[in-house]
N, C-alpha and C positions, 0 to 999 in steps of 0.2 A: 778102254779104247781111246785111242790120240786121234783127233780128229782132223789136226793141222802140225805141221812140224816146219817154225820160222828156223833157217839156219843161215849164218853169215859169218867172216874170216872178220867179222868187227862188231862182237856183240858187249853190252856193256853193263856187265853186271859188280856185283859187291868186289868180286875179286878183280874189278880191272876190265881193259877189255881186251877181247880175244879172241879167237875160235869157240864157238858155242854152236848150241842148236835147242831151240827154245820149243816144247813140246805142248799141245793147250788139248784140254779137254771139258769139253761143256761150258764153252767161256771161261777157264779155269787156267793158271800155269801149273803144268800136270810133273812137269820137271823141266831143271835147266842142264841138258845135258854135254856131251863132247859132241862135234859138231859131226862127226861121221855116225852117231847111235841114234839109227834110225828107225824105228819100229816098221817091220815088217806091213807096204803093206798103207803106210798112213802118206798123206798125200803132204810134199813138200813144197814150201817159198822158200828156193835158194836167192837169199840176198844177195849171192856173189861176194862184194868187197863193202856192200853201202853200212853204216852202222845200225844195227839194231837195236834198240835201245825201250826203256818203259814209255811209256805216251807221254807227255807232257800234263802236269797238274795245273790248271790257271786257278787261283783261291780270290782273283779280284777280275771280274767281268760285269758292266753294266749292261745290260741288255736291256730294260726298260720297256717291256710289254709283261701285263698290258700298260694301257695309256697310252706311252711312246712309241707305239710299235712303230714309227715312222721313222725314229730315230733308230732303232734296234730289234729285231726279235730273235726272238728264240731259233724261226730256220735258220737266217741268214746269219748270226750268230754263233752256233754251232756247225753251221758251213763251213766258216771261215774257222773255226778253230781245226777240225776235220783236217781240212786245207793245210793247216801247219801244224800237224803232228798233235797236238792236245786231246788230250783223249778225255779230260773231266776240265770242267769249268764250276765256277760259285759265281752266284749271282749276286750282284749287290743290290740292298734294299732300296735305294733310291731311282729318283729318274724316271719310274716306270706311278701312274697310278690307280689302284692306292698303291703309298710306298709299304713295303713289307716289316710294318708295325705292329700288328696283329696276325690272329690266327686267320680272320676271315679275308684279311690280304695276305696270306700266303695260300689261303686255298685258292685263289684268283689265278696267283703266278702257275700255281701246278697246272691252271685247267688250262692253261695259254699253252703252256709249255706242252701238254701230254700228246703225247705224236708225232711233238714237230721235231725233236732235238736228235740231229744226229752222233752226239757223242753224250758219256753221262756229263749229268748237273746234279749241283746241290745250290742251294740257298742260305744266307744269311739274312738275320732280320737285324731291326735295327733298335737302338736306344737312340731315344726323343724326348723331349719333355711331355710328362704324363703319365709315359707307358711303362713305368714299373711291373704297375701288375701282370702285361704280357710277355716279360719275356720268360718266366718258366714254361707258361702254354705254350709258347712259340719251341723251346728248346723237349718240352713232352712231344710236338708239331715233328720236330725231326731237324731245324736251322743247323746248321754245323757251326755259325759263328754269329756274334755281332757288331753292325757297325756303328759308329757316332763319328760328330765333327767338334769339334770347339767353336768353330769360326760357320757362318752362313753358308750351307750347301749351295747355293744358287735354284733351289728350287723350294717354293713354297709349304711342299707337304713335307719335307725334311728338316726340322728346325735340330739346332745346335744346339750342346749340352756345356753346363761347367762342372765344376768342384762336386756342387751341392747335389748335381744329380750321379754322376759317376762314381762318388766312395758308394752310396746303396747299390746300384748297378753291379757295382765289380763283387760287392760281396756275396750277390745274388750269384751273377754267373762264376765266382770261385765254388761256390755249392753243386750246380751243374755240371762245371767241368766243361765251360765254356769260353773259348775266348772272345776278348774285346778289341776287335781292331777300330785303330782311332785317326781320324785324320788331325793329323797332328799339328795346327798354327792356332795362336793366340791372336786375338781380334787387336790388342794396345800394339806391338809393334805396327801391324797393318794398318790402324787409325796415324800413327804418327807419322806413317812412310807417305800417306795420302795428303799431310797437308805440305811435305817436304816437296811433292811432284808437281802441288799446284800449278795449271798451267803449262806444263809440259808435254808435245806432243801426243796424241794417243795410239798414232801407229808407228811410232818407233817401239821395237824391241824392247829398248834399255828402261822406255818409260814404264813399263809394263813389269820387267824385274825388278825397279827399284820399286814398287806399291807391295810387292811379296818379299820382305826381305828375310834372311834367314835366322835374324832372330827370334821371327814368328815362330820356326820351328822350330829352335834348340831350346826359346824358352817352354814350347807346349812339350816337349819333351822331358824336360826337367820335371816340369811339374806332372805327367806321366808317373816319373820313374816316383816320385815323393805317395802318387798316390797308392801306387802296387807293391812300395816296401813292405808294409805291414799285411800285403793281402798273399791270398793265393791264388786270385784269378790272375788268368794270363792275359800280358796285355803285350797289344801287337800293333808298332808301329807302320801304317802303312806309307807307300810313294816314298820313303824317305829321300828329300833331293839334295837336304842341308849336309855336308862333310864336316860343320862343325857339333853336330850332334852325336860323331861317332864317337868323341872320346867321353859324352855322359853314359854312353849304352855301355862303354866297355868299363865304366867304376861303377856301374849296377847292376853289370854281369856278375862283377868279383865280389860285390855283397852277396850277391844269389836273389837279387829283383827279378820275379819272372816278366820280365819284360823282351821280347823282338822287335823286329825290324826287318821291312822288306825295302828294296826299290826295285827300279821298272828300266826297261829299254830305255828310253829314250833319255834317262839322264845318263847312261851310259854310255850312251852311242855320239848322242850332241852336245853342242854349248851355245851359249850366249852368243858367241863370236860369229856363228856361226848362220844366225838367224835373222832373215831377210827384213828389214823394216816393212810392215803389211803385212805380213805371213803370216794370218792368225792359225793357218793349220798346226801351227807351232805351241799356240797357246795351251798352258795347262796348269794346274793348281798343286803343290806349290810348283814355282816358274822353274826349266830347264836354265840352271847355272853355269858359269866361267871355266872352260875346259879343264881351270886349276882343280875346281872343285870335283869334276867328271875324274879326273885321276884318283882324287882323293877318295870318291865313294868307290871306284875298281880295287883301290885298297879294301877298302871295307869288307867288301864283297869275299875277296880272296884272301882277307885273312879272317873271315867267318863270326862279324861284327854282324853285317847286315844277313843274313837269314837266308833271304832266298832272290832270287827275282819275276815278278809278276806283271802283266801287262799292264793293269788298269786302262783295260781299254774302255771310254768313254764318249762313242760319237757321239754326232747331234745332226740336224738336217742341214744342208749345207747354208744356208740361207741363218743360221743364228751364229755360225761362225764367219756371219761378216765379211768374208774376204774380198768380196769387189769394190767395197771402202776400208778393208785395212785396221779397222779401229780394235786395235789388242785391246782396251777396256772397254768396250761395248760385245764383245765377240764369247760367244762361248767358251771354257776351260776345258778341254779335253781331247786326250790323242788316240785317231780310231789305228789299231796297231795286231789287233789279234792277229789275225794270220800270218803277222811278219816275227813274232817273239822269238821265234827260235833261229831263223839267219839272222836278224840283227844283232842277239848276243855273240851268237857265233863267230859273227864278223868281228866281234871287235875281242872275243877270244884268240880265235885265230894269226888277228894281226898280235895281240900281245904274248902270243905262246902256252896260254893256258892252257893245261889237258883236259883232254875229251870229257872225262869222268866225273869234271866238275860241273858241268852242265848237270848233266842228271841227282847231284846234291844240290844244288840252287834253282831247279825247275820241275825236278819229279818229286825228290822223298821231302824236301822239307816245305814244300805246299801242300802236299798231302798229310805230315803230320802233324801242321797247324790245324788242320778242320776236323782231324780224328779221323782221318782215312790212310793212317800206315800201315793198316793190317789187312788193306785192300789197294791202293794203289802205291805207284809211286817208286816202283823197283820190280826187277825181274827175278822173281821166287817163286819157289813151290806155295802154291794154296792162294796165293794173289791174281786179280782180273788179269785176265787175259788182254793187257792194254800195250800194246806197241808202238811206236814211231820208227820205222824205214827210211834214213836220208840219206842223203850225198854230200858229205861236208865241203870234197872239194867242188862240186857245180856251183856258178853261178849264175844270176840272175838279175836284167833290172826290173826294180818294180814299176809295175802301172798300176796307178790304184783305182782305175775304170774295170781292171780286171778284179780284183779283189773280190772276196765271196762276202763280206761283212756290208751293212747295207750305206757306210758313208762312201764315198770314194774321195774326199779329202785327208788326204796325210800329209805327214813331213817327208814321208819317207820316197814321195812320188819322182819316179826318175834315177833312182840311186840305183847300185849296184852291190848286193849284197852275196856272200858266200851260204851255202847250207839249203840244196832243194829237198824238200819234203816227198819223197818216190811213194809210200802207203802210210795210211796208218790203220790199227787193229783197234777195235773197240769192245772189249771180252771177246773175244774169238771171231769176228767180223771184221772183214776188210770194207770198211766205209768211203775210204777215198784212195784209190791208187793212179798215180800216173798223169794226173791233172785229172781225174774225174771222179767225180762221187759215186759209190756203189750200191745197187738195192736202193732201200728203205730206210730212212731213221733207226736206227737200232740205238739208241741213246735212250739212257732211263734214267730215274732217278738216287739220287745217293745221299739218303737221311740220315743224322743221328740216331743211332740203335736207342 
């Protein structure tokens, strides 16, 4: 029995996009077929012309409850993702306390999280100094990934890892068949850029990028690629914003280093040049770079260096992002951006011509094959979640980030005018948000490692 029949003249699957009609049964995609085979009888959402497409995968979401539910939770969270087509989110281990180091802080996050989420989650934990011993419990627990920093998270319960703890780490999680994603800057560039700034205003922009410079990243990258040659864990670079890191990823591609790479909106979309002296809504770790370098990573992107792209959304309450005094080094690091990830790429696909198709390889299948859910999200196939996203690539829209469903309302993005409205989206066979409005109940569950 077909319980729903999605059909559209723009649906987008393996082969391209086209006329289809996408058939779902028990939460289930039950077939993807020609868009006039209709089962007799099963109740139909004609799309019309909007594209149909798999939900969107987010593999990097701070959400940060408990502890910070003030900064983040689980509803409003998952609203905002709902809101713009993502149908699975990963939560990262930090930000929230306790941070998700252990078994008995990830049963914390489940009990926060159980009822409130309206699309599925999964979880990552994290690697700390200490916690060796939890990350097989953690990965027997269900985490789909891990995280670490090299360099100070900015929050107390998350300390930073080197050399000595990451070679045991990776060999562990190569045994699991877990990846390691790493925020990727070394602390010596960063010390060195700090005594260079001395003195240097703190609400200009440029003071701000020069204290992150991009050697932090290309050398924690290096040293990355040198630690996973001889392993088999996968190691996964995340934000990446440095474009001179792209040409170490791609001579430890051709060795066969399992090593990736993601970036995010916003080094995509912005630059340096672009960014208001004050405007800490800007600020984020490592620093949005030099339009030159914003091209350089669309290279990346589109010629299949960098992996995929992911929010990393990051609020914080509006009051630590500083912004009625300006000071980018006293201000919070982080850009609150869920709801917007898919018109913002879109926009700046659109202006450069890229095809449709490629969206759904850099924001559905390969965030879901990073976490170990390609056999369940991340593409429109028989036996996979019934997970959709319904938009309108040519509507636009400006943002107001007062309206936004995510619980900062500071963005960069506020004011802007971006291509791609989100009309539904599907979460296994439920219509969660259509039309500007949320539907029913949470119907969002959780998504473990088997």
């Amino acid at each position: 029995m077909v319980d729903l029949v999605i059909r559209s003249r723009r649906v987008v699957t393996a082969g391209g996009v086209g006329p289809a009609s996408v058939h779902v049964a028990a939460g289930l995609i039950a077939d993807v077929a020609g868009w006039d085979e209709v089962p007799a009888g099963a109740p139909v959402h004609d799309a019309g012309d909007l594209v149909v497409m798999p939900g969107l995968v987010d593999s990097h979401v701070h959400v940060n409850e408990p502890g910070r539910a003030e900064w983040e939770g689980f509803t409003s969270a998952t609203r905002a993702a709902a809101a713009g087509g993502i149908t699975t989110i990963v939560d990262m281990p930090l930000n929230s306390i306790p941070a998700t180091t252990t078994v008995p802080a990830l049963e914390q996050k489940l009990a926060a999280a159980e009822g409130n989420c309206w699309v599925d989650v999964g979880f990552h934990g994290g690697v700390v100094p200490g916690n060796l011993a939890e990350l097989e419990p953690l990965c027997r627990r269900g985490v789909l990934g891990f995280k670490c920093f090299l360099v100070e998270s900015g929050v107390d319960e998350f300390g930073h890892v080197g050399e000595a703890e990451l070679a045991p780490a990776l060999d562990l999680l190569g045994d699991a068949g877990a990846p390691l994603l790493v925020h990727a800057e070394l602390e010596g560039p960063i010390t060195r850029a700090a005594a260079e700034i001395l003195g240097a205003s703190p609400y200009r922009y440029l003071t701000y990028l020069r204290s992150r410079p991009p050697d932090a990243e290309d050398q924690a990258i290096a040293m990355l690629i040198g630690l996973a040659r001889p392993r088999r864990a996968r190691v996964h670079v995340v934000h990446c914003a440095s474009a001179g890191a792209l040409e170490l990823l791609v001579a430890a591609r051709q060795e066969g280093v399992p090593i990736g790479a993601e970036t995010c909106p916003h080094y995509l979309h912005l630059s340096a040049e672009q960014v208001p002296d004050g405007a800490t809504e800007y600020k984020c770790a490592p620093p949005i770079r030099e339009a030159d370098n914003r091209e350089r990573l669309w290279d990346g992107v589109t010629g299949g260096v960098l992996d995929m792209v992911v929010s990393d959304h990051s609020p914080c309450t509006p009051a630590l992002k500083r912004r009625e005094v300006g000071d980018f080094m006293a201000a919070w690091g982080g850009i609150a951006s869920l709801q917007l990830t898919l018109p913002v790429v879109w926009t700046e696909m659109r202006r450069r011509g890229v095809p449709l198709e490629r969206l759904v390889d850099w924001m559905c299948a390969a965030p879901a094959a990073l976490v170990g859910l390609g056999r369940r999200k991340g593409a429109l196939a028989r036996g996979l979640d019934a997970d959709l996203c319904i938009w309108d690539p040519d509507a636009s829209f400006e943002v107001s980030g007062v309206r936004l469903e995510h619980r900062s309302p500071l963005t960069p993005y506020d004011g802007e005018t971006l291509h791609g409205r989100v009309d539904t989206t599907i979460v296994r066979g439920q219509v969660v948000y259509s039309r500007g409005r949320h539907r029913g109940a949470p119907a969002g569950g959780f998504v473990l490692r088997s």
